[in-house]
Structures are given as C-alpha cells and as structure tokens.
C-alpha positions as CSV (number, residue, x, y, z in Angstrom):
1,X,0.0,0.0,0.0
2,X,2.5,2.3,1.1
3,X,4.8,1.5,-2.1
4,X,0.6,2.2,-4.4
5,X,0.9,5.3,-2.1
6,X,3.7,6.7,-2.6
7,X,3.8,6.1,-6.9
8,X,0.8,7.7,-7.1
9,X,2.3,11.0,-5.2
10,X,4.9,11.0,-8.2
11,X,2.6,10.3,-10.4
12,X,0.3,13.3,-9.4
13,X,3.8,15.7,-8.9
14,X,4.5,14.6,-12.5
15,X,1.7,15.1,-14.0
16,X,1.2,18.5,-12.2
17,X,4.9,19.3,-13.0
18,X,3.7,18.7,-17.1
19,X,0.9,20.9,-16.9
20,X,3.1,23.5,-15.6
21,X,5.8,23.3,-18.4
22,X,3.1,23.3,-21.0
23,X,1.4,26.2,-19.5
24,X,4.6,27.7,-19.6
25,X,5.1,26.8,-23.4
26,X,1.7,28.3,-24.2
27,X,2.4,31.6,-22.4
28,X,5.3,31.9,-24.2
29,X,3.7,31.4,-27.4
30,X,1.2,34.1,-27.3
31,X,4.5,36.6,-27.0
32,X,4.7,38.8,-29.8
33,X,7.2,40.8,-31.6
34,X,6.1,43.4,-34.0
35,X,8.9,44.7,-36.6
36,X,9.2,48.4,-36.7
37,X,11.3,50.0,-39.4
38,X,11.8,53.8,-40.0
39,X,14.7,55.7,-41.5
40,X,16.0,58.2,-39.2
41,X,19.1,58.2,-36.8
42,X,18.0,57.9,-32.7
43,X,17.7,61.7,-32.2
44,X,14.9,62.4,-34.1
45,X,11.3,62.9,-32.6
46,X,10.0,59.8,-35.2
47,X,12.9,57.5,-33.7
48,X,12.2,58.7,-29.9
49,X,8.3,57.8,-30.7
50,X,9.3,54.3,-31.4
51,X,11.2,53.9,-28.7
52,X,8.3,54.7,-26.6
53,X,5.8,52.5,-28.5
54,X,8.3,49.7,-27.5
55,X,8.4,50.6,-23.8
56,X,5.0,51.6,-23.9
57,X,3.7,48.1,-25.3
58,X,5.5,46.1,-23.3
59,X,4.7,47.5,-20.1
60,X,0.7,47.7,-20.6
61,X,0.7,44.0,-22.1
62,X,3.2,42.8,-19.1
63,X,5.6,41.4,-21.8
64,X,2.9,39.6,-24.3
65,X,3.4,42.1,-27.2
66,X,6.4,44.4,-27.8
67,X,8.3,45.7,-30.9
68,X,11.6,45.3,-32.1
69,X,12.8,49.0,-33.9
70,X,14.9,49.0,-37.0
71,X,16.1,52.8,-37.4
72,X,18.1,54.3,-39.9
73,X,17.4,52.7,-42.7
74,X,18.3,49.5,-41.8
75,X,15.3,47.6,-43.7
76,X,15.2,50.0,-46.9
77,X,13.8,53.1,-48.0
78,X,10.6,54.8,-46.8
79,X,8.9,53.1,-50.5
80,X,11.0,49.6,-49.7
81,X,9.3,49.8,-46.6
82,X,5.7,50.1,-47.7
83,X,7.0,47.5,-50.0
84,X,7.5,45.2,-47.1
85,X,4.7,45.8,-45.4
86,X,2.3,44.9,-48.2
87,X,3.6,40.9,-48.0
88,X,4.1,41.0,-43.9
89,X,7.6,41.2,-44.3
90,X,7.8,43.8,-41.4
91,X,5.0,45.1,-39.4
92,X,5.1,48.6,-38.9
93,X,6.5,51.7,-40.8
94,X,6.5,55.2,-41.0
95,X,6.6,57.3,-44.4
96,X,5.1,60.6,-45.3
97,X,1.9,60.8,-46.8
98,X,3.8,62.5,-49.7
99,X,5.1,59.1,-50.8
100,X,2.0,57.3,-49.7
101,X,0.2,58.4,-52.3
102,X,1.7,56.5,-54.8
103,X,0.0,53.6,-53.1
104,X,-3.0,54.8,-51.3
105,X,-4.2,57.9,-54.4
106,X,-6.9,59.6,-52.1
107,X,-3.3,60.5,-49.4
108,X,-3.0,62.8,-52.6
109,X,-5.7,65.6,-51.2
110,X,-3.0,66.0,-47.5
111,X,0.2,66.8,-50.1
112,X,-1.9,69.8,-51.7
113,X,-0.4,73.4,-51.5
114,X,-1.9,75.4,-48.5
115,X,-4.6,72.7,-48.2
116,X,-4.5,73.7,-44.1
117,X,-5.2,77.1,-42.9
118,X,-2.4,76.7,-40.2
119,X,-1.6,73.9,-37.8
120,X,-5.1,73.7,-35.8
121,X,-7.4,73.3,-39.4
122,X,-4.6,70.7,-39.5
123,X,-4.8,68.8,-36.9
124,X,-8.5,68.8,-36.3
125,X,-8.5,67.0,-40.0
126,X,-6.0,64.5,-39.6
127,X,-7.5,63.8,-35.8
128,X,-11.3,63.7,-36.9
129,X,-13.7,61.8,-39.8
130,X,-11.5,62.7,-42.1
131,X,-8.2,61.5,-41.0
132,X,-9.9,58.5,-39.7
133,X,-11.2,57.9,-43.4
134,X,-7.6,58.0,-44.4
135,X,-5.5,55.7,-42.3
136,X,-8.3,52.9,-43.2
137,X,-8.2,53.7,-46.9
138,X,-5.0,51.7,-47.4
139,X,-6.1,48.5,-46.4
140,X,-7.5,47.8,-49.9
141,X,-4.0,47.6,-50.9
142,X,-3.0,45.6,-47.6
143,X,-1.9,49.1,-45.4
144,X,-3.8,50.2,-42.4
145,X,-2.7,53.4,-40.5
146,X,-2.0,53.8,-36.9
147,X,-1.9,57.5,-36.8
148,X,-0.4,60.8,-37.7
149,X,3.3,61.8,-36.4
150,X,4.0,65.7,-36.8
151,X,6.4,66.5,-39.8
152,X,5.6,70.6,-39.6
153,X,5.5,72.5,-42.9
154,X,8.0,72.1,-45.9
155,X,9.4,75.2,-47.4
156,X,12.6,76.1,-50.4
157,X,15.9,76.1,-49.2
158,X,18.2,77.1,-52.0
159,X,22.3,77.5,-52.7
160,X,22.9,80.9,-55.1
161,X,19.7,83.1,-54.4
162,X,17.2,83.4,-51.6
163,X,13.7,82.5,-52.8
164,X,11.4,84.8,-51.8
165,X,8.5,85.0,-54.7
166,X,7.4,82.0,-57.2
167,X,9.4,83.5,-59.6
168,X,12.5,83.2,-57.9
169,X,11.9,79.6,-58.5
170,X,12.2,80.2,-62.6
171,X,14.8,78.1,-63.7
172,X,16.6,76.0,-60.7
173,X,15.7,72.7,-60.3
174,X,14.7,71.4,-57.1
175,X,14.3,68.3,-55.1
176,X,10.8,67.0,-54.5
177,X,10.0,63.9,-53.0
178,X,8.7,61.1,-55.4
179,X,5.5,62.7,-55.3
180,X,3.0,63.8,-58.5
181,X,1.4,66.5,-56.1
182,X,4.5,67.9,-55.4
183,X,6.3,67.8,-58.3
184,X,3.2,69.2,-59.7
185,X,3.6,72.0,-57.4
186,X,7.3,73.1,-58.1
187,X,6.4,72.8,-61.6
188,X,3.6,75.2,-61.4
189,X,5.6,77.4,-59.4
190,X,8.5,77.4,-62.3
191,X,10.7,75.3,-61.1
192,X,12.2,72.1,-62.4
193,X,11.3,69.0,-59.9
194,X,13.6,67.0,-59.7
195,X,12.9,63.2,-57.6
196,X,16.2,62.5,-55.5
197,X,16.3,60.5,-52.8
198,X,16.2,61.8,-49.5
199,X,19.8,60.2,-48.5
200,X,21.7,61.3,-52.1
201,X,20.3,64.9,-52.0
202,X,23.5,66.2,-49.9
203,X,26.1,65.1,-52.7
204,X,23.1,65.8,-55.1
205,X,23.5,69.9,-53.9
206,X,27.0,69.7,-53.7
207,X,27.7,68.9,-57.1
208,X,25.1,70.9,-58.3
209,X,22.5,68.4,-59.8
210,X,20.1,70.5,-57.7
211,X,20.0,74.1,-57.0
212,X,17.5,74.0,-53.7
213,X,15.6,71.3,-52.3
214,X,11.7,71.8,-50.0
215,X,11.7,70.4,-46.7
216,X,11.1,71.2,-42.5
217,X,13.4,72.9,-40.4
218,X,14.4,69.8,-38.7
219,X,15.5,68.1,-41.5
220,X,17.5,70.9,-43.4
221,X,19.2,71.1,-39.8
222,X,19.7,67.3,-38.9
223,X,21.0,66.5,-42.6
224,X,23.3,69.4,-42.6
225,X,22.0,70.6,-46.0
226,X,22.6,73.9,-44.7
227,X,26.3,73.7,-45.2
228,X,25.4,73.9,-48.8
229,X,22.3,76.0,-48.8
230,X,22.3,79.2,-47.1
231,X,18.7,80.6,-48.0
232,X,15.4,79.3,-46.5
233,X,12.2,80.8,-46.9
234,X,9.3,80.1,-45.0
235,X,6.6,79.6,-47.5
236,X,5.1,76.6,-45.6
237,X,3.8,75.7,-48.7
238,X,2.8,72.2,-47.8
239,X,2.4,70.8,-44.0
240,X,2.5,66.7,-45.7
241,X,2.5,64.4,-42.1
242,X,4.2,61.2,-41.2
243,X,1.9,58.4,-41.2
244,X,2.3,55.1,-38.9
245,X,1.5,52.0,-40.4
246,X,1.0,48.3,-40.0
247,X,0.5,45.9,-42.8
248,X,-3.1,44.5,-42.4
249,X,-1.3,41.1,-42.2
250,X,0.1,41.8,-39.1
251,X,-3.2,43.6,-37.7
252,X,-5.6,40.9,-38.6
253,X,-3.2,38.3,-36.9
254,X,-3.2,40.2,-33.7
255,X,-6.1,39.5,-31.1
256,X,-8.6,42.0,-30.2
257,X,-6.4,42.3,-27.2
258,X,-3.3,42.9,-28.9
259,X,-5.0,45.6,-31.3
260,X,-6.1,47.5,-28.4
261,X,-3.0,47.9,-26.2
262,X,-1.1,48.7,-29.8
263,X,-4.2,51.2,-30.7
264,X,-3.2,52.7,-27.1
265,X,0.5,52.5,-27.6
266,X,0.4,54.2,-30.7
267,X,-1.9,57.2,-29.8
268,X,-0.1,57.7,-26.6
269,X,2.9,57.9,-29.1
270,X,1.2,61.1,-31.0
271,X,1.2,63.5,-28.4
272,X,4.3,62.6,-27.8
273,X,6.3,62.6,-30.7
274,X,3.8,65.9,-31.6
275,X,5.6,67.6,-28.6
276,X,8.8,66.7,-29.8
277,X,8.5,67.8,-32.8
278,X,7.8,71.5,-32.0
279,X,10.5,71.4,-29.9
280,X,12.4,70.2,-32.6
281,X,11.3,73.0,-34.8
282,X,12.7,75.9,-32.3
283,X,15.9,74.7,-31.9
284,X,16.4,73.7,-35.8
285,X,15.8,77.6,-36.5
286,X,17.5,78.5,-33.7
287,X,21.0,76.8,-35.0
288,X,20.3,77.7,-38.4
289,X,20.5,81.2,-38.0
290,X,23.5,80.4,-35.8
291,X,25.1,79.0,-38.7
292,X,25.1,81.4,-40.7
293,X,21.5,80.9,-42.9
294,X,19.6,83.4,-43.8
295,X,16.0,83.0,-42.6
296,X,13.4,84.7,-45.3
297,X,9.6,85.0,-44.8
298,X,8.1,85.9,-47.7
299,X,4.6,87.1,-48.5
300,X,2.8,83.5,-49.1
301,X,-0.4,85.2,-51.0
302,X,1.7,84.7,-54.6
303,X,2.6,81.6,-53.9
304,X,-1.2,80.8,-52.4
305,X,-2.6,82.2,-56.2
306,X,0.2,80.5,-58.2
307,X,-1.2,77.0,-57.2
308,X,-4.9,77.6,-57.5
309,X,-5.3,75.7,-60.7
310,X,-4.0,72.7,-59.6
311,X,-6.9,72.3,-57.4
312,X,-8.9,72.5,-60.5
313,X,-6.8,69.4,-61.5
314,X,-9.3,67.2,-59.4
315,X,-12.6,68.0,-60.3
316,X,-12.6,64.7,-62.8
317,X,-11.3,63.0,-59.6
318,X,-14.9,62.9,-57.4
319,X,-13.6,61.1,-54.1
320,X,-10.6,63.8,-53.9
321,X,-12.4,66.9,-55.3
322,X,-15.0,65.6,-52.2
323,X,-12.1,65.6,-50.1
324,X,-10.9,69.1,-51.1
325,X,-14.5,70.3,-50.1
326,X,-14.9,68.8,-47.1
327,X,-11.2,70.2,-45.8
328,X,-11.8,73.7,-46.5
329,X,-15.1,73.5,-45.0
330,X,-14.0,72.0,-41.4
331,X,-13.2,74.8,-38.7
C-alpha cells in the first residue's frame, strides 16, 4: 500500500509538473514581436516615438506584445518599406503621406499646396472623420494606418539666391519627394522637380545636380544641407505628415487584445512625438540662424494664387475633389 501510495504522489507531482511546463510553453507562445522599421538616426522625434511605442507596449501587455525597432534605414527606403509591409515582411512603418500616395491615391488631397489654414485646421483634420477615413483607406491595398506623427511644414531652401517670390523659383531645379502632387507643385511654381532621394540629395547639392531642395526645419538642420544651402524661406507651402502604419497582415493576426493595447500604444505615441516635434522645430531655426542661414519669410499670398489651378486638377477625380471640399469646409 505504502509503495501504491507513494507512486501515485509522483505520479500526481509529474503530471502537475507537465501541466506547468506546458502552460509555460503556451504563455510563451502568445509573446509577440512586432517589426518596426523607419529611416531616421535615434535623435529624431520619429525615432524617440518608437522607442516609446516599445516601452509603452511592453509594459501595458506585461511582456505579451512588444516591438523590435529598426532605425536608420536599416530595412530599406521609406517606399522599400511600404514594399514590405504589403507581404508582412515587417509590421510597422512610418513614411510621409507624400510618398504614400503612390500607393493609397486619395493620401494625394493631405500633399496639396496650402490645403491647411495653419496647424489647428490641420490637426482637427488628420485627428477627426476625415483622418480617420484615411489611415483605413489603405487597407485595400493591404496598409492600415495607426496615426499621424507631426512633420511641420516644408518650405525652399536654396544655394545661389534666396527664394522669396514663385518667380525666384524660374529656372533652378529642385528636389521633390517622389510625389506627382508635389512635383506638380514646383512645376507650377517654375521650377524644375527634380525626384532624389532623401539620402543622395546632400552630394546631389554639392555637385550641383540640384540648386535647392523643400523640406522642414528639422530636416534641413539634422542633414546638414545647410552647409550647402544658405537661403530658406518660409513659405510653408505644404504641411504633408508622417503616417504610422502596420501591414493589415500583421493587424488581422493580432487579437482584439493585442489591437487594443497597440491602438493605445500608438496614440499615446502622437502626443508625444507631436511635442517633440515643436521642440524640434525651435531649436532647428534657432541653429540655423546660428550657422550662418539666412532665414526669409516671404509674403505666401503669390505663392497661395500660383497653385490655384492645380486644385482644378481634381474635379474629374470625385472622391478627392469631395475631399478638397470637405477640408476647406472644417473649422
């Protein structure tokens, strides 16, 4: 009896010891590791916003979901990216609506000249029906958005002259983003566009393939494009935003549990990268002036008038001409 006892002891320790190791196995299976790619270096306010997705997801979700971040590049371009995303490949990106639109067409109506009124019409788009309407219009093409990062407003920086009317622009060939809307834009403006990428453009001004280029302070500052380019002027002629994205692979795989902390993750991320970003903004100008560039803010009514008729562009195109509408009409 005593020997009956004492084997069926083990037998219950064993058995209970089992059920422990799988449990342990099946806890560990539900982990999950999302991929995050983007293409900046660790002190910009995009790179700083993954890093506290990461942090962020891990800690609500106690370990069960977290993601791994791939900066600077290290996955390919801002278009390999999207590339990537579209067969699961990586899980989450970041790319500016500007080249977005080459995959999702209605991102098309956010790259528009002086679409926004200032930074408040902007933000109360992006944040409401409208933005909302937007991040889910990719998933036809298997890319949902997250949300909108802050990316301010893109303006001329040049090398020989400042630019301070449309018609400085006569002439010089500038960089634009592989975007139809805003090549269309330097075009109708009377300049040359001119598609570089983002990471040839220094050598690109250096030896003079370009004469100016459009972008946010940050980025003239962090790329040191100003040692080439000594003119900005604040034109603010498009306010284009970073938009987060997962492939809808990844999405539909995660639970409704998963979705939510990364839905929570991600939005806690905006305020904070948004925060960043204007104080990102400050300081750019701030040590731009100190380096010697010449800070120009021109009147923006000619460059406003200039551009009028390529809203006319879009009244064959009902789903963006409806989306011009409905922009200008929201306070």
């Amino acid at each position: 009896m005593k020997i009956q006892k004492s084997l069926t002891i083990h037998a219950i320790f064993y058995i209970w010891l089992i059920f422990l190791l799988l449990s342990g196995c099946k806890e560990k299976q539900q982990v999950r590791i999302l991929k995050g790619a983007h293409n900046f270096d660790q002190t910009h306010s995009v790179a700083k916003a993954y890093d506290f997705i990461a942090a962020y997801l891990t800690e609500i979700s106690d370990g069960n979901l977290s993601m791994a971040v791939y900066p600077n590049g290290q996955l390919g371009t801002d278009r390999e990216c999207l590339e990537l995303l579209q067969i699961g490949s990586i899980d989450i990106t970041k790319v500016s609506s500007g080249v977005l639109e080459n995959f999702v067409p209605d991102f098309k109506v956010l790259g528009l000249p002086y679409i926004f009124r200032n930074r408040s019409h902007q933000f109360n788009i992006l944040d409401g029906p409208i933005g909302h309407e937007l991040l889910l219009a990719g998933e036809n093409y298997w890319l949902r958005g997250l949300g909108y990062y802050d990316s301010g407003s893109r303006s001329f920086y040049s090398k020989d002259k400042p630019i301070e009317t449309p018609s400085d622009l006569e002439g010089l060939k500038i960089r634009t983003m592989e975007s139809p809307t805003a090549m269309n834009m330097v075009k109708q403006m009377g300049g040359a566009a001119t598609p570089i990428s983002f990471g040839e453009l220094y050598t690109a001004l250096q030896a003079g393939v370009v004469d100016g280029a459009e972008n946010n302070p940050p980025s003239l500052y962090l790329t040191r494009h100003y040692e080439i380019c000594k003119y900005y002027s604040l034109d603010e002629h498009t306010s284009l935003p970073d938009v987060l994205l997962i492939s809808t692979h990844s999405w539909n795989s995660l639970n409704a549990q998963q979705q939510a902390w990364l839905t929570e993750a991600v939005d806690a991320s905006v305020v904070y990268q948004r925060k960043l970003w204007k104080e990102a903004e400050i300081y750019a100008l701030e040590q731009l002036r100190k380096e010697g560039v010449e800070i120009i803010y021109p009147d923006k009514a000619p460059f406003i008038e200039i551009v009028e008729p390529l809203y006319r562009q879009y009244e064959n195109e009902p789903e963006i001409a409806e989306l011009i509408v409905r922009i200008k009409e929201t306070n």
